[in-house]
N, C-alpha and C positions, 0 to 999 in steps of 0.2 A: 447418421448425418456426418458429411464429413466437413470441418470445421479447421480456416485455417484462421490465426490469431498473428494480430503486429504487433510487436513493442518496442520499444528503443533500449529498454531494460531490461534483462532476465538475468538468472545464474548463470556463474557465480556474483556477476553484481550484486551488492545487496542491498534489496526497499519494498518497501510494501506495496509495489507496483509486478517485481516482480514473484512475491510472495504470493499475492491475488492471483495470478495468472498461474502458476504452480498447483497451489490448490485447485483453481477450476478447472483447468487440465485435463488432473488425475480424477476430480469427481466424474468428469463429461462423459472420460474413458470406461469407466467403471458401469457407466449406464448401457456401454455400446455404441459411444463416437467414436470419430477417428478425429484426432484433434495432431497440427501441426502450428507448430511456435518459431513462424517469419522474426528471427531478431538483428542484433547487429555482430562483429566479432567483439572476440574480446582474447588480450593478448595471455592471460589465464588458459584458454581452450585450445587444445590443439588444431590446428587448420586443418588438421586430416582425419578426426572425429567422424567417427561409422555413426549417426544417428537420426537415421531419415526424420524421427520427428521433430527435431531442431536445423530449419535453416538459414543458415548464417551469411547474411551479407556484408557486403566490405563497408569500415568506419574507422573515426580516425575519432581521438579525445577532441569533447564540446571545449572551447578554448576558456568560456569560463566556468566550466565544471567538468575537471579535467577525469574524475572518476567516472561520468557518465559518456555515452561514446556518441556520432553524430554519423548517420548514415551517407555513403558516399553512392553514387549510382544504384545498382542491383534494381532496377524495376523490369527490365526484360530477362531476369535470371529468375525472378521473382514469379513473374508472369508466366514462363516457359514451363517451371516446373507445377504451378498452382492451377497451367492448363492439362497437365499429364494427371495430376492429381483430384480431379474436378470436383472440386470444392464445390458445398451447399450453399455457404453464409463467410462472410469475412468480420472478423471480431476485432476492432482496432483498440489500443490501448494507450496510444498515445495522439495527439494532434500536428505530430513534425514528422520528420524522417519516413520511421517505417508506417507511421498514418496512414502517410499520403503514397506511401508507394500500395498498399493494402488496399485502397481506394480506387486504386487505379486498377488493381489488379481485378474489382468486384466490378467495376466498369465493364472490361473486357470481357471477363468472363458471367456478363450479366446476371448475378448475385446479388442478393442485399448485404449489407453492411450495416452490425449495430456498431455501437461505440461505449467504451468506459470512461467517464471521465473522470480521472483518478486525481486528479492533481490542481488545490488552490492556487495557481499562479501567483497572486497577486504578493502571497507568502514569499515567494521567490525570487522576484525582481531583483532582487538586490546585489541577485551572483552576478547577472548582467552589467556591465559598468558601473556596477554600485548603483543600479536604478535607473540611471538616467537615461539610458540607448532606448527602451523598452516600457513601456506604461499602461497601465492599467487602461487604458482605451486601446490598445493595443491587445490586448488579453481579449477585451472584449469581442471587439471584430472579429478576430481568430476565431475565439470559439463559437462566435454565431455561425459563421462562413460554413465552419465547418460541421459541425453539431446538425444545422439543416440541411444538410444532402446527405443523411446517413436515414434508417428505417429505420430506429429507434436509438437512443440514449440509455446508459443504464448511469444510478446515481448511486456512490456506493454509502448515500449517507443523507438526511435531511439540507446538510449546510450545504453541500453541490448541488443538491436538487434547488433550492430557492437561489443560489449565485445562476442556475442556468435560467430559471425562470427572468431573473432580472436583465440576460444575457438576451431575452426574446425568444428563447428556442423554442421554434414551434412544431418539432416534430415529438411524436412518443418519448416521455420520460419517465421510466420508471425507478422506484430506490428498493435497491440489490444490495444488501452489505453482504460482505465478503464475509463466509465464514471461516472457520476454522477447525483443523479436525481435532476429534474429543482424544486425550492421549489418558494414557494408562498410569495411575498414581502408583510411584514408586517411592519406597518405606526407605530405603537405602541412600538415594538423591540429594537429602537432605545434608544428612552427616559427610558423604562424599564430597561433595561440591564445598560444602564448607570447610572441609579441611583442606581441601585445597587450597582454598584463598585465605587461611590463617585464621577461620573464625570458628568460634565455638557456637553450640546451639544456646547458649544465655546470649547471646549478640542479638540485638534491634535491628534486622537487615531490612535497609528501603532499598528497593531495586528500581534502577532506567534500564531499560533497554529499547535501543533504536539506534540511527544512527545519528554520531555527534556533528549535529548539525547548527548553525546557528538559528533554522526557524523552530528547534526543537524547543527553545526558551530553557534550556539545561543548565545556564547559568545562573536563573532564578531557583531550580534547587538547589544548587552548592550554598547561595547567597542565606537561604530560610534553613539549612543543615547546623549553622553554629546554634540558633533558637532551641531547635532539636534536641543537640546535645546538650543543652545546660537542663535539658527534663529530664532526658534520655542519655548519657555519659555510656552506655554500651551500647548506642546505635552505630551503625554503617552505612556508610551510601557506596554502593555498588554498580558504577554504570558500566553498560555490556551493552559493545560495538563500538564501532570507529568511525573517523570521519574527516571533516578540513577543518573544523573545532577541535580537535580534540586538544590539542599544545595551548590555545586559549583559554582552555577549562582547565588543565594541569597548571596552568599559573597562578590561574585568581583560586585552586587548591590551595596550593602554596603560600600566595599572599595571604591568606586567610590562616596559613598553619595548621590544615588537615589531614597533612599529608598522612599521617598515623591511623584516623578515619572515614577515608576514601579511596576507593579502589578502582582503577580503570582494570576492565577483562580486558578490552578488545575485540574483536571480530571473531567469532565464534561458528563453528557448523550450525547449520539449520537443523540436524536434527540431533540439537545439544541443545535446544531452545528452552523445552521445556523443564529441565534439568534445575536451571537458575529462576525461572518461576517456581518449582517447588520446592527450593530452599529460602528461598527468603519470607517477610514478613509481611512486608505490605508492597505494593506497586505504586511507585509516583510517577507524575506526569504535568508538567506544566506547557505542554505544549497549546497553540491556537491553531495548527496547519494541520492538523490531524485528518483526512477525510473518510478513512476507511477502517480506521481502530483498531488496527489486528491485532497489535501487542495489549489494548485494554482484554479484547473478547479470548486473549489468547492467555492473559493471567487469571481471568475469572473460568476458564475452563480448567484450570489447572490449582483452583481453590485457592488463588492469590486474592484480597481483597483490592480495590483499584482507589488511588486519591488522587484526583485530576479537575484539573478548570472545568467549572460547567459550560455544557455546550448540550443543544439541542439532543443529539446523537447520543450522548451520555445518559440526560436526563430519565429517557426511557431505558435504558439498561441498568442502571445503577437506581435501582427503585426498592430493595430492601438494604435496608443498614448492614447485614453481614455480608453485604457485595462490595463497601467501601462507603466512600463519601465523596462530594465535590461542593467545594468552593467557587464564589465566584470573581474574586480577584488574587493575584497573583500575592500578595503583602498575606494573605492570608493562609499559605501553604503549608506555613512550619505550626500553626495554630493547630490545624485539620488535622496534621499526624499526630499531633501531642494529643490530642482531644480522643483519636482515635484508637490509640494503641490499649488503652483501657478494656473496650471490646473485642477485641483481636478475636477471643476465643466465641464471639455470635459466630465465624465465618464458618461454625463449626454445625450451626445450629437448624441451616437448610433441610428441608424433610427432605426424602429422595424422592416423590414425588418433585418436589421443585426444584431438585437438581437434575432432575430427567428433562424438565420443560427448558431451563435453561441450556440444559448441552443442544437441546436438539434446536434452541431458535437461533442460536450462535453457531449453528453445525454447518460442516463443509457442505453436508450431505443437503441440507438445505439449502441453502446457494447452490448448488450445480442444481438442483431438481426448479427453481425462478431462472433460472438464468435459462436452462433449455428448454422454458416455456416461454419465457421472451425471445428465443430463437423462434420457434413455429410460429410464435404470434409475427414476427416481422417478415417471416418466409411467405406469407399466409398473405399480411400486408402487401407485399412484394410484388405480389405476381398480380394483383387488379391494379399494379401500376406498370406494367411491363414494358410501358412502348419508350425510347427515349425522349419524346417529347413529356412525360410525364415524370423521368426520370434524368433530369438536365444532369450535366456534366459539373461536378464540384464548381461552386466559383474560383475556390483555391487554386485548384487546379488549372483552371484556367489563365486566371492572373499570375501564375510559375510558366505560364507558355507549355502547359503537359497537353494540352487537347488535342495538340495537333499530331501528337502521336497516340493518340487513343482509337483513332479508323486506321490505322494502318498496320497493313498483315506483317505475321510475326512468320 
């Protein structure tokens, strides 16, 4: 099947948007797709880049999220070569930009089109004029408009699947969580990584890793960290990655006089990832915007225990105590670790029978293998809807005035 995928995000950006996409990618490929990754530029990537299966349309920074980019034209560059290439299915990853040009392009070349819906909006608004340009009725519409003119939905999680239900979608939804691939436990990682950052293995290391964002709630662990150390006087907190937070969480360090037991990495290679999961002790998370978990399923592959806000998504993975624990309000975070560190050594205590079933429900190798059964099932779908009448034209689309270049020869 040849498979081409939108996003407004990929590498070197970095986010769990296009982490998802990376991974299923390389699974798709591995089966015997041919998978091609429609994204935006990025001033990072060489403009003269040999890699037919990245194509890069022109974009300029979102004005208020100046790391993430906003696509400028490219739908007939889009279209020209997605017809040379004839694509089975179009995979969209985003609801803007390269969405809608991806949409347009499965129009044309009469395809079906699933969708990911990666992303809580509502978590979000805030970049936008600080809320106010932009509103959760706003959200809505979008994703209804758009979400029903696709042949299926994939949800990478319970909490997306019931925001789309409330959203009215009424086409095929299914919940796809992204996996993650199982990496190889190194004995050496440990002591390496931690000498590096000045720490000995008696250190209490709590690791973040994401990126420093304000709907990450990252500033409710630095807040529950002084709690911590009055139990724990050799813990650490160690966040890894960066962001437009980040100078606001290096202050209230500071005002708090941390500075001693708190570390910013910074932005890190992706395949250094799991390096800093296998040094440290336990994994925190206070995040509420989470939709696709990668860094929880991505520290419990990696025998990190996970302590994070309860949420639906959570409750069913984090179902034996030497997996972690979660809490369900935020005042209660610095408790959970203190309560927890006690057991540390259960995370030891997994049979491997139930370390096999765990790698393999969290496995990349499973998501790509649902994910290219929801392709056939929508290809399948597809085709006893073939006729345009049965297959109206996006309303999006419509209301952007694109329709009227969708009959006409290229």
């Amino acid at each position: 099947m040849k498979i081409a995928m939108f996003t407004d995000s990929y590498f070197p950006q970095v986010s769990g948007v296009a982490t998802s996409i990376k991974i299923l990618s390389e699974e798709l490929e591995k089966m015997g797709h041919d998978v091609t990754i429609f994204t935006t530029t990025d001033p990072h990537v060489d403009e003269n880049e040999n890699n037919d299966k990245i194509v890069r349309i022109a974009s300029v920074p979102f004005i208020f999220f100046t790391d993430r980019r906003l696509v400028i034209g490219g739908m007939n560059k889009a279209y020209k070569i997605a017809k040379e290439k004839q694509f089975d299915i179009v995979h969209t990853h985003t609801e803007f930009g390269m969405g809608l040009i991806g949409k347009y392009v499965a129009y044309r070349l009469k395809i079906p089109t699933v969708h990911t819906y990666h992303t809580m909006y509502e978590k979000y608004l805030h970049y936008i004029a600080n809320g106010y340009l932009v509103r959760p009725s706003h959200v809505r519409f979008l994703s209804h408009s758009f979400c029903n003119h696709t042949s299926g939905v994939i949800a990478p999680g319970p909490q997306i699947f019931e925001i789309l239900k409330g959203y009215d979608i009424e086409t095929d939804i299914q919940i796809i969580p992204t996996g993650v691939p199982i990496p190889e436990k190194v004995a050496s990682v440990r002591t390496n990584i931690r000498q590096a950052l000045g720490l000995s293995d008696e250190h209490l290391v709590l690791l973040s890793l994401s990126r420093l964002a304000k709907e990450k709630s990252l500033d409710k662990i630095i807040d529950a960290f002084p709690h911590i150390l009055v139990q724990y006087p050799n813990a650490r907190l160690v966040f890894v990655g960066d962001g437009p937070a980040r100078k606001s969480l290096e202050e209230q360090v500071s005002g708090l006089s941390l500075q001693d037991t708190v570390i910013f990495v910074g932005e890190i290679q992706n395949d250094d990832v799991y390096k800093y999961y296998q040094m440290s002790d336990i994994y925190v998370n206070a995040s509420e915007s989470e939709t696709q978990g990668l860094t929880y399923l991505e520290s419990l592959v990696n025998g990190l225990p996970v302590i994070a806000k309860r949420n639906d998504y959570l409750s069913g993975i984090i179902t034996n105590e030497s997996l972690g624990c979660l809490y369900e309000d935020t005042s209660q975070l610095a408790k959970a670790v203190i309560d927890y560190v006690p057991i540390l050594n259960e995370t030891q205590k997994l049979s491997n029978e139930e370390k096999e079933a765990l790698s393999y429900n969290v496995s990349a190798d499973k998501f790509g293998k649902a994910v290219e059964a929801f392709y056939y099932q929508a290809v399948e779908s597809y085709k006893e809807k073939r006729t345009n009448e049965e297959n109206p034209k996006s309303s999006i689309l419509n209301r952007l005035s694109f329709g009227k270049w969708f009959d006409k020869d290229e």
